[in-house]
MDTraj code that builds the backbone (N, CA, C; nanometers):
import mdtraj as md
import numpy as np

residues = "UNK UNK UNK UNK UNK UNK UNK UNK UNK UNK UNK UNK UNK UNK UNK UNK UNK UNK UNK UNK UNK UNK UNK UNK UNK UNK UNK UNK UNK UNK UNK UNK UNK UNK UNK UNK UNK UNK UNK UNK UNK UNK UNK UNK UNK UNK UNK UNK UNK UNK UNK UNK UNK UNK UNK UNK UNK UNK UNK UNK UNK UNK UNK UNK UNK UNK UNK UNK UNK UNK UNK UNK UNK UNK UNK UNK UNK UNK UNK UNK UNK UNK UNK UNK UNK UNK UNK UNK UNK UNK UNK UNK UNK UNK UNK UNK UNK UNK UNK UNK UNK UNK UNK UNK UNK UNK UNK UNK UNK UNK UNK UNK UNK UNK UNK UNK UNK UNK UNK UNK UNK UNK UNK UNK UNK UNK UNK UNK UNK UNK UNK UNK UNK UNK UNK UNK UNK UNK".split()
xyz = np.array([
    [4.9944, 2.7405, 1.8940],
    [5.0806, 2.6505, 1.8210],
    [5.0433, 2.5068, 1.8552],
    [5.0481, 2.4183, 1.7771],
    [5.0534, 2.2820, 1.7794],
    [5.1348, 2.1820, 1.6825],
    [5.1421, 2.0835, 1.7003],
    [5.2104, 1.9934, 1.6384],
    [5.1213, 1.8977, 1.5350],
    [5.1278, 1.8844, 1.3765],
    [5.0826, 1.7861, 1.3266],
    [5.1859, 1.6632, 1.2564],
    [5.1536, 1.5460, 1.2207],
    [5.2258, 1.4828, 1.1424],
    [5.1716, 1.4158, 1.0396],
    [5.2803, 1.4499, 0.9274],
    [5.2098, 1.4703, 0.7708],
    [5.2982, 1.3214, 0.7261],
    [5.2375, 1.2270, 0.6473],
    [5.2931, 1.1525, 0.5995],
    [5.2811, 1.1414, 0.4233],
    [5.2358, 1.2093, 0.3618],
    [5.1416, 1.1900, 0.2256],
    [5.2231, 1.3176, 0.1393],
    [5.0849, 1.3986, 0.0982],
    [5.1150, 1.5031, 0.0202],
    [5.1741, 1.6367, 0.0788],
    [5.1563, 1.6232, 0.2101],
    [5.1555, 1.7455, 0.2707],
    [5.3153, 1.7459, 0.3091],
    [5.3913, 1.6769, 0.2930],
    [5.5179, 1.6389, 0.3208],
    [5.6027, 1.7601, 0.2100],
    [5.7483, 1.7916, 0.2693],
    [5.7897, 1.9018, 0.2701],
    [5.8291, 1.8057, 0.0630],
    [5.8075, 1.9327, -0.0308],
    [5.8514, 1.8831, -0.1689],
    [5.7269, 1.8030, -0.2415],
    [5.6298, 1.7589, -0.1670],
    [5.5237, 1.6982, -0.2256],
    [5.4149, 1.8288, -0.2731],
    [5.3069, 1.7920, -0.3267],
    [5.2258, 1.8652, -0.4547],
    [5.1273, 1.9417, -0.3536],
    [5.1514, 1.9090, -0.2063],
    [5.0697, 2.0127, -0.1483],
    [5.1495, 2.0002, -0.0022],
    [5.2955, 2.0334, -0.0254],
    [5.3736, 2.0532, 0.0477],
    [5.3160, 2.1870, 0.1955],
    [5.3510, 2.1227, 0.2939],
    [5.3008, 2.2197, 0.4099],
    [5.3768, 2.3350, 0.4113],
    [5.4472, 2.3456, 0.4056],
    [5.5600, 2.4766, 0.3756],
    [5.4917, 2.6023, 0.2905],
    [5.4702, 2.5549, 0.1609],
    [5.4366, 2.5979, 0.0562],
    [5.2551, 2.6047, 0.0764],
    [5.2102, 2.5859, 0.1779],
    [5.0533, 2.5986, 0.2094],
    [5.0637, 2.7067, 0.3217],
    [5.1670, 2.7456, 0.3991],
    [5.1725, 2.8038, 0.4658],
    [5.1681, 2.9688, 0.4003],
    [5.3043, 2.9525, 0.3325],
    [5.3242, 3.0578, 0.2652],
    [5.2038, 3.1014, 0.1653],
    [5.1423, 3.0236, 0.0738],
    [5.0499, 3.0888, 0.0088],
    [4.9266, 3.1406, 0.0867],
    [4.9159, 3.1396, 0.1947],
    [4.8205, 3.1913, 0.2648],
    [4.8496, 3.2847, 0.3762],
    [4.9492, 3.2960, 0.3772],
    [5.0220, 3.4475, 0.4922],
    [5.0343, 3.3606, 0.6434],
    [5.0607, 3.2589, 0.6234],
    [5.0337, 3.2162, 0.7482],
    [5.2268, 3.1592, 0.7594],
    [5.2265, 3.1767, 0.8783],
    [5.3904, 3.1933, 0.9751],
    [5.4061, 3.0342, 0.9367],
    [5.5514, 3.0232, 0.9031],
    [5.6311, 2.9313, 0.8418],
    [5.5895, 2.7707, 0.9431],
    [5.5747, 2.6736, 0.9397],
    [5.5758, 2.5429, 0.9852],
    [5.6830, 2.5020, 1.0741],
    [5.7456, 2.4544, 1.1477],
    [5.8875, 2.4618, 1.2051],
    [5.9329, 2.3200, 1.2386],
    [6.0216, 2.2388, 1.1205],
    [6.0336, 2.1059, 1.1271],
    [6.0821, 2.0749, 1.2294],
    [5.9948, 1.9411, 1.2982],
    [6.0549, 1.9401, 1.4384],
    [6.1545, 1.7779, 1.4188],
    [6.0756, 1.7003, 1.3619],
    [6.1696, 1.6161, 1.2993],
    [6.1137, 1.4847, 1.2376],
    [6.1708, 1.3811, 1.1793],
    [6.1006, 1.2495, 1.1550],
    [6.0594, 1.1785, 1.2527],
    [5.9675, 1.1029, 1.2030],
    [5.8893, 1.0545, 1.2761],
    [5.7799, 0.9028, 1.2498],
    [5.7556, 0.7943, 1.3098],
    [5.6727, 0.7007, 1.2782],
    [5.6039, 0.7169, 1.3658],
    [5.4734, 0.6410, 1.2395],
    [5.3394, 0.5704, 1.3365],
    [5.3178, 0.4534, 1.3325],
    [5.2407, 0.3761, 1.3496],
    [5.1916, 0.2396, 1.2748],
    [5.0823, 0.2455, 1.2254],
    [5.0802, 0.1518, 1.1196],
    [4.9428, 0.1532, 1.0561],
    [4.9883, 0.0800, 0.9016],
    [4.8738, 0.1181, 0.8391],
    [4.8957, 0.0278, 0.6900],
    [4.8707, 0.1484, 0.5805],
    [4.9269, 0.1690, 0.4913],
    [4.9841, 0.3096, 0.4143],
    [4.8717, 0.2531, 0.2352],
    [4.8248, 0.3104, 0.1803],
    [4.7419, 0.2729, 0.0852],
    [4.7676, 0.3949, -0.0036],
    [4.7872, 0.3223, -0.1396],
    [4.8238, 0.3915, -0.2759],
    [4.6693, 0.4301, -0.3335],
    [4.6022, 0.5761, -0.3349],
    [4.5108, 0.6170, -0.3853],
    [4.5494, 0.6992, -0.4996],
    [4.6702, 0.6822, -0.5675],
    [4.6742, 0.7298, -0.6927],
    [4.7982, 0.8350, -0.7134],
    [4.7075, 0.9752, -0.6807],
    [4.7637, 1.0869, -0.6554],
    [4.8154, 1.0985, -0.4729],
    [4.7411, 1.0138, -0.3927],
    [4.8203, 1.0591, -0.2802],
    [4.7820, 0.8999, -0.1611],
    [4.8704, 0.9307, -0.0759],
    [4.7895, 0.7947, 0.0159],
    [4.7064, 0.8147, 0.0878],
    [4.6777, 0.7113, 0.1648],
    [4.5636, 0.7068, 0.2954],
    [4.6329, 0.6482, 0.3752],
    [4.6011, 0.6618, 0.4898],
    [4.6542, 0.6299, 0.6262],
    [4.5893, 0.5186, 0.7670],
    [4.5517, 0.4107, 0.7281],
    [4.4777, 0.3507, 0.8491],
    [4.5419, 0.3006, 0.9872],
    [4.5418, 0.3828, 1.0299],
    [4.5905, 0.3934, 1.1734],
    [4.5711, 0.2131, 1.2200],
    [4.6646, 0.1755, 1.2695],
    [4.7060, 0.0369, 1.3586],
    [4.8110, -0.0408, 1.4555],
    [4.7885, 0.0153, 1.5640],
    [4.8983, -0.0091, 1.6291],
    [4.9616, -0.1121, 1.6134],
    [4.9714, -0.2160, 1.5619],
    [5.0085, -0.3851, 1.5281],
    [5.0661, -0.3679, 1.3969],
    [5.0263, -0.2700, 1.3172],
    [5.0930, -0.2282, 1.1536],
    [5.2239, -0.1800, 1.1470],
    [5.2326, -0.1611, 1.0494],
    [5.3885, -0.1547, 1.0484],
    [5.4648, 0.0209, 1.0158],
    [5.5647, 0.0181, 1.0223],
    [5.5562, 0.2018, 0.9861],
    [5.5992, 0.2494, 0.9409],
    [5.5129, 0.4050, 0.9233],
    [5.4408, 0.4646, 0.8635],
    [5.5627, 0.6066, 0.8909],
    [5.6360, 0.6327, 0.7517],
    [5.6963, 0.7479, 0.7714],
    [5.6833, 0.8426, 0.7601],
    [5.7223, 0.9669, 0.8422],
    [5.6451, 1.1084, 0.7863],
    [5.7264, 1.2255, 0.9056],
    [5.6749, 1.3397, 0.9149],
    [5.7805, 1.4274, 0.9586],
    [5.6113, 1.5178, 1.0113],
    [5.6953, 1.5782, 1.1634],
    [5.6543, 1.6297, 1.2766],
    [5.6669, 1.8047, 1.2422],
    [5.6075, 1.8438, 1.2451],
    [5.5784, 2.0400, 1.2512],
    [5.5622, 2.0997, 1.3480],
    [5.5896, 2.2118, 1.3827],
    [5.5142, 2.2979, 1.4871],
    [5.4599, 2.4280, 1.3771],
    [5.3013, 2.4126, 1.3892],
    [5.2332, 2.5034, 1.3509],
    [5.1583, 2.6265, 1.4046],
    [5.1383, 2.7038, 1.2859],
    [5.0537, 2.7831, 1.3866],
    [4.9179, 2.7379, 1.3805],
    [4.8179, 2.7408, 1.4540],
    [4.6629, 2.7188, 1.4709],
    [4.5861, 2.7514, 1.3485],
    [4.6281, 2.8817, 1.3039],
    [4.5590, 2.8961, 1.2101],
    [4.5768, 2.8783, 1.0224],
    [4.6427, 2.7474, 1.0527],
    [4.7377, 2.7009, 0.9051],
    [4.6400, 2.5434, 0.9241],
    [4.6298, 2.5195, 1.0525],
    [4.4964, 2.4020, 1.0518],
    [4.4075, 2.3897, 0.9800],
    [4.3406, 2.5402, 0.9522],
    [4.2396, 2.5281, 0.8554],
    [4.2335, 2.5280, 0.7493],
    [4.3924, 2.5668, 0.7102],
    [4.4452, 2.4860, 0.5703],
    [4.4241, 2.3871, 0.5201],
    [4.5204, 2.3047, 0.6337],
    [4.4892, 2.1428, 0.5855],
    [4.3870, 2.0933, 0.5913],
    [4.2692, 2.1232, 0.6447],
    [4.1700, 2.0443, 0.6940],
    [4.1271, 2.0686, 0.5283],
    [4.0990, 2.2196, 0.5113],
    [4.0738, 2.1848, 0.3338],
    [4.1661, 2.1588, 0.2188],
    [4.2598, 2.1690, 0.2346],
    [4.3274, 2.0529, 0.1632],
    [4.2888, 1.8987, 0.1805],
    [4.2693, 1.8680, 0.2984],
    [4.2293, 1.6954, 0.3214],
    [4.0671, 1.6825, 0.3217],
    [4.0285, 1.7945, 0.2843],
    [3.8343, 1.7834, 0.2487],
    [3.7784, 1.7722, 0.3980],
    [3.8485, 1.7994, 0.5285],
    [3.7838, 1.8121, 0.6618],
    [3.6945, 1.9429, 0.6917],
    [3.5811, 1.8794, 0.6938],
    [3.4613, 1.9752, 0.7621],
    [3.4085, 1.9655, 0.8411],
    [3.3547, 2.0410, 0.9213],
    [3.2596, 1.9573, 1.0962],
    [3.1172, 1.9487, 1.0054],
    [3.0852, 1.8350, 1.0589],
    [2.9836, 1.7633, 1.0439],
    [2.9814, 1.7177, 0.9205],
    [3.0457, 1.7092, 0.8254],
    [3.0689, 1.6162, 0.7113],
    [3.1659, 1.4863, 0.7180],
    [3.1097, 1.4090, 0.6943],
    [3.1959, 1.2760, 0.6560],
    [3.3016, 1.2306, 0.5356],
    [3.4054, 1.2448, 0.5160],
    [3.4488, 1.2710, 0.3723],
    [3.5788, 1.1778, 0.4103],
    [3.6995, 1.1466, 0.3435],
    [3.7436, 1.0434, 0.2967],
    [3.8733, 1.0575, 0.4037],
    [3.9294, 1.1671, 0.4833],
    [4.0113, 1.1966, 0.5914],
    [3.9144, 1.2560, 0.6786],
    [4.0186, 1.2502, 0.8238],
    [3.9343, 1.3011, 0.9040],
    [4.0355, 1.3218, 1.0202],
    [4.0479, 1.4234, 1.0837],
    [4.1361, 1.4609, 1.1657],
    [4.1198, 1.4037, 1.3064],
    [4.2376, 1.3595, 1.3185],
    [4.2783, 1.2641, 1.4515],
    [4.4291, 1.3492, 1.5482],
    [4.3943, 1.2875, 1.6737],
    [4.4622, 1.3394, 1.7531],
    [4.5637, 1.2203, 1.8517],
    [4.7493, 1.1795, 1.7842],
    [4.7552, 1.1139, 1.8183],
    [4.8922, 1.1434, 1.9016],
    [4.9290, 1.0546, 1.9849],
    [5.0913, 1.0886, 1.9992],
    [5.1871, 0.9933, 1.9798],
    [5.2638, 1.0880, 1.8573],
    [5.4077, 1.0232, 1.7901],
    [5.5384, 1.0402, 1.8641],
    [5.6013, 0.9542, 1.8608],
    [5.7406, 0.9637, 1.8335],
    [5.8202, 1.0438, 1.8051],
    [5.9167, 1.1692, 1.7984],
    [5.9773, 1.2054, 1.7366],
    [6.1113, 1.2371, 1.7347],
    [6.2443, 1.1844, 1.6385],
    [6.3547, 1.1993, 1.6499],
    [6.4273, 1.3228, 1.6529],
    [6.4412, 1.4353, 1.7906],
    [6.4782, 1.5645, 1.8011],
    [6.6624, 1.5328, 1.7635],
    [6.6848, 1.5526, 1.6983],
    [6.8509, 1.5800, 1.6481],
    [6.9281, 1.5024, 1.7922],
    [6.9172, 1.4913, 1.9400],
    [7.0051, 1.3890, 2.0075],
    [6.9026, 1.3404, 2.0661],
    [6.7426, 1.3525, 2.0737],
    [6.6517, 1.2720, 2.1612],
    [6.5733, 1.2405, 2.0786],
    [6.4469, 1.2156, 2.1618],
    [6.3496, 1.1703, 2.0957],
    [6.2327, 1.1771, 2.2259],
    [6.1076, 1.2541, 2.1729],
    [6.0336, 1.3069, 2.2380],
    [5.8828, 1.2830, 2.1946],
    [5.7795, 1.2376, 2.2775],
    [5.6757, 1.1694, 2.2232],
    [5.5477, 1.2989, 2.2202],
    [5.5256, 1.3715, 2.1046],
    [5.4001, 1.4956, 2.1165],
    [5.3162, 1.4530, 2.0590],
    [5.1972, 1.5409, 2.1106],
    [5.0557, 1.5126, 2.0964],
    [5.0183, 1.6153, 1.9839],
    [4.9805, 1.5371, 1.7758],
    [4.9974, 1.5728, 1.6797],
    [4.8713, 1.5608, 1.5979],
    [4.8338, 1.6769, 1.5428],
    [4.7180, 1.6379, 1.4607],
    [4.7436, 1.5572, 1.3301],
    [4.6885, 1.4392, 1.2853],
    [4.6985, 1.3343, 1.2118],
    [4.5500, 1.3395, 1.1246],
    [4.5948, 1.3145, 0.9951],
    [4.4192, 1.2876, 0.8729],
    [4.5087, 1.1476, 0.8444],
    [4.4680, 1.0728, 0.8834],
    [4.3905, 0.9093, 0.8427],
    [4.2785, 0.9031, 0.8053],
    [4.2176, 0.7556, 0.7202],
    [4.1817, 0.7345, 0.6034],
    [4.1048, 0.6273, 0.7439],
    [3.9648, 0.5887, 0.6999],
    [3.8595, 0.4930, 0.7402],
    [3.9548, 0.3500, 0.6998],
    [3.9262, 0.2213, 0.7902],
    [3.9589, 0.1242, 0.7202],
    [3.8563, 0.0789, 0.5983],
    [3.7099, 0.1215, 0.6234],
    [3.6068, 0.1121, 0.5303],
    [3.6758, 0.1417, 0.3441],
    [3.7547, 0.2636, 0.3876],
    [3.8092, 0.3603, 0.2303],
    [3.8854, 0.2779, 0.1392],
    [3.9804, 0.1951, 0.2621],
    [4.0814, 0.1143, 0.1207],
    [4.0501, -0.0207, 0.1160],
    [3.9561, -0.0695, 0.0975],
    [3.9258, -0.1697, 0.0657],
    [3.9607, -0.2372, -0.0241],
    [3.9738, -0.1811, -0.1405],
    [3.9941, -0.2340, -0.3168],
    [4.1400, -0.1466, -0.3588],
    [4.2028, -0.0708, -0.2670],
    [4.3111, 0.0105, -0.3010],
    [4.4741, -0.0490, -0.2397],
    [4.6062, -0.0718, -0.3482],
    [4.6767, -0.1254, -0.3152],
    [4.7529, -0.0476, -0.1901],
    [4.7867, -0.1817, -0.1119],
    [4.8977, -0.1492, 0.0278],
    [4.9995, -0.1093, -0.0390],
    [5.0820, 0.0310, 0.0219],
    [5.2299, 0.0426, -0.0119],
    [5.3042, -0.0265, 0.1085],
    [5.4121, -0.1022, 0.0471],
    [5.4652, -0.1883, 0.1566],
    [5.5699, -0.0578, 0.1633],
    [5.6615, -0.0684, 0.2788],
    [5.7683, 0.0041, 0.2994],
    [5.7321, 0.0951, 0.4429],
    [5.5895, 0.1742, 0.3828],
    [5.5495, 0.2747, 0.4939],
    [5.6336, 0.3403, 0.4269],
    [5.6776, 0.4095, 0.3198],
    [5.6812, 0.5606, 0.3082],
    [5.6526, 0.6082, 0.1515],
    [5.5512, 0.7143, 0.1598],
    [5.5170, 0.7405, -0.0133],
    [5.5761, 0.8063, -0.0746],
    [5.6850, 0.9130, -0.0329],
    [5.7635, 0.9170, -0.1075],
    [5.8179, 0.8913, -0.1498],
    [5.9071, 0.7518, -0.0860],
    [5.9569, 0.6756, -0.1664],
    [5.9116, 0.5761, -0.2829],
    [5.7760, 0.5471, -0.2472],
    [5.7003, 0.4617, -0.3014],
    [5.6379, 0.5540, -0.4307],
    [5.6003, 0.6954, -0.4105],
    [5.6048, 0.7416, -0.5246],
    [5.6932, 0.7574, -0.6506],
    [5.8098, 0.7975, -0.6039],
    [5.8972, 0.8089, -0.6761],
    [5.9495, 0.7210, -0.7385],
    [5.9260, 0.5371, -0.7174],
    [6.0241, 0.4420, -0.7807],
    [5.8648, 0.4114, -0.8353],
    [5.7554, 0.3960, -0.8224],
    [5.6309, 0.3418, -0.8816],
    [5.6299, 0.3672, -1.0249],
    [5.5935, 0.2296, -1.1090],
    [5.6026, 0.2460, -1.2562],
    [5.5103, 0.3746, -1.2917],
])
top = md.Topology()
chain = top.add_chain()
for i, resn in enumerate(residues, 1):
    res = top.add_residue(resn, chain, resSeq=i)
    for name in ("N", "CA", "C"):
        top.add_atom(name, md.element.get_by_symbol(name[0]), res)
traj = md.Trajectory(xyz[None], top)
């Protein structure tokens, strides 16, 4: 088991909801552990965001899992992660924050952030969160 944190599509109700990636592949349910920030600067790529990690940035909302190991290799192809390929995410290993129902407890979470190279020409979502930012966007 491990912990990732999803801020984008993979978010519980989004178009490649982790829940719903779990289940279509026989793999044991996700187990919300709770919300959660990072910092960084959040970028509108259309259909989904990117993530450039920055501790000085501002934050970045998204929600904490306990997975099983082998639902990893889900996401990694969902987010186009391969060993030894270079492609537009790339799996990082960071430790978040997270608001447990009366605490708050800091775990060590697998994270796909985006190159600062990637969003160059692609608009900042201010707020730090895309769901919200999806949902009110003309």
């Amino acid at each position: 088991m491990q912990h990732v944190f999803v801020y984008g599509t993979l978010r519980a109700g989004e178009v490649n909801d982790i829940n719903r990636a779990a289940e279509r592949n026989g793999i044991a349910m996700p187990r919300w552990i709770g919300a959660a920030f990072v910092h960084g600067k959040l970028f509108d790529f259309g259909s989904y965001p990117g993530l450039v990690l920055d501790a000085q940035g501002a934050r970045i909302r998204g929600d904490v899992y306990e997975i099983d190991d082998t639902l990893v290799l889900v996401l990694d192809e969902i987010e186009d992660v391969y060993p030894g390929v270079e492609g537009l995410f790339r799996a990082h290993r960071l430790h978040v924050d997270v608001d447990m129902q009366d605490a708050r407890a800091s775990l060590d979470c697998l994270i796909y952030p985006v190159s600062a190279a990637a969003v160059q020409r692609m608009p900042q979502i201010e707020g730090g969160d895309w769901v919200e930012h999806r949902a009110t966007r003309p």
